[in-house]
C-alpha positions as CSV (number, residue, x, y, z in Angstrom):
1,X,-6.0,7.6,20.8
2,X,-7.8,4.8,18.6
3,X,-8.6,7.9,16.2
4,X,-4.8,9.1,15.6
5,X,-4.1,5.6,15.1
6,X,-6.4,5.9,12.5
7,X,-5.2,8.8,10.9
8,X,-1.3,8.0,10.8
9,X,-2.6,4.6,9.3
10,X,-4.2,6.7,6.4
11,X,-1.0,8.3,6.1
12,X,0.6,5.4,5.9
13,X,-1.4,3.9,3.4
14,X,-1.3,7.2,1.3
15,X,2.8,7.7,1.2
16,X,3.0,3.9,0.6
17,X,1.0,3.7,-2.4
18,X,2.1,7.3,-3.5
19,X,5.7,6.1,-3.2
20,X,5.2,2.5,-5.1
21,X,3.5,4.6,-8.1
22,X,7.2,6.3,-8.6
23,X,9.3,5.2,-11.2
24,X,12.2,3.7,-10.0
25,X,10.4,3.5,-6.5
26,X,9.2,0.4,-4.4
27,X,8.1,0.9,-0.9
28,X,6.9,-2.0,1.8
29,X,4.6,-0.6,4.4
30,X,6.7,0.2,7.8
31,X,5.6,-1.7,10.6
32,X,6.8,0.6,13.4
33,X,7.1,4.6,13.4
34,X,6.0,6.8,11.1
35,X,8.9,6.6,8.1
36,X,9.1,5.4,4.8
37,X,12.0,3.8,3.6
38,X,11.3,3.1,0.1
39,X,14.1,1.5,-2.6
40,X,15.4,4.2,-5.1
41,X,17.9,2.6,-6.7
42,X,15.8,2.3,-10.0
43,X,15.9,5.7,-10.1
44,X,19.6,5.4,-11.3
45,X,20.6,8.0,-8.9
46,X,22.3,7.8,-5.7
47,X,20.4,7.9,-2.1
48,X,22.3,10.9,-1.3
49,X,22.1,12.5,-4.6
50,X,18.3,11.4,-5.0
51,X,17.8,13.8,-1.7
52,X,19.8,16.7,-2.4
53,X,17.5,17.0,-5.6
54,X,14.0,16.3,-4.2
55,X,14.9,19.0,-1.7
56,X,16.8,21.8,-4.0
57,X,14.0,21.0,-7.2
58,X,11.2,19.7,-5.4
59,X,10.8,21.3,-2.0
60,X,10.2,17.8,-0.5
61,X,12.8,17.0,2.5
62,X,14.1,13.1,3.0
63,X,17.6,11.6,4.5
64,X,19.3,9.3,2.4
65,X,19.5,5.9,3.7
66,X,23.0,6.1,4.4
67,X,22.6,7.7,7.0
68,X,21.4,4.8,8.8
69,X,24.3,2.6,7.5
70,X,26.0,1.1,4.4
71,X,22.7,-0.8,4.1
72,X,21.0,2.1,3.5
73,X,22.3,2.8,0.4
74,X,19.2,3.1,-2.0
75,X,17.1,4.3,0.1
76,X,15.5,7.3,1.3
77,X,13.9,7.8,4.5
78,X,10.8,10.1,4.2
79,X,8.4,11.1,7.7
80,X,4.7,10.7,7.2
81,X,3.9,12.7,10.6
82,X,2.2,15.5,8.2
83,X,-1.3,15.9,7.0
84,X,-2.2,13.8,4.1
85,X,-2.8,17.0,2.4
86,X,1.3,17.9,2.6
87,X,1.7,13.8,2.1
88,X,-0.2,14.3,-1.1
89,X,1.6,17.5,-2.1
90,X,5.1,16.1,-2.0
91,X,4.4,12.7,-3.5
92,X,3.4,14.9,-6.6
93,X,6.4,17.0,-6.7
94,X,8.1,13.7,-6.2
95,X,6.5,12.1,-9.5
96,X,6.9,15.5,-11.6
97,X,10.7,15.6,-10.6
98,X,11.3,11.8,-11.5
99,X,9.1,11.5,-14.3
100,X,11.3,14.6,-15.4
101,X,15.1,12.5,-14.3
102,X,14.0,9.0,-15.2
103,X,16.6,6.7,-17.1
């Protein structure tokens, strides 16, 4: 148990810091399951919008934040119940396609 514990930490850690090094993108480490729900309105792009792209361009699934409510609005909610390899994977695609859209 202590072990997995362990490793989603790491994960945790990794999409955290990956997400934060985004442009547009600021992320606070979650507290309780394993999702991100980083800020994206830097980006310039809406939540929704913002997801439709990383997913048709990028290969990288996410739920907009809207989803959970108004609130949720600039946001996207991202699972980081993968391998860090994957976590790693999509965090690239995720730079490449915003470093590409960026305002």
């Amino acid at each position: 148990m202590d072990r997995m514990l362990e490793e989603f930490r790491a994960r945790r850690d990794l999409i955290v810091a990956g997400l934060n090094d985004l442009p547009g993108v600021e992320c606070i480490s979650p507290q309780g399951a394993f999702y991100a729900f980083p800020k994206v309105s830097g980006t310039g792009l809406p939540a929704g919008e913002l997801a439709d792209l990383l997913l048709e361009e990028a290969g990288v699934a996410c739920l907009s934040g809207t989803a959970f409510g108004r609130h949720g609005e600039g946001h996207l909610r991202l699972s980081y119940a993968n391998s860090r390899e994957n976590i790693s994977r999509a965090l690239d695609r995720m730079h490449d396609l915003l470093s590409r859209t960026a305002q």
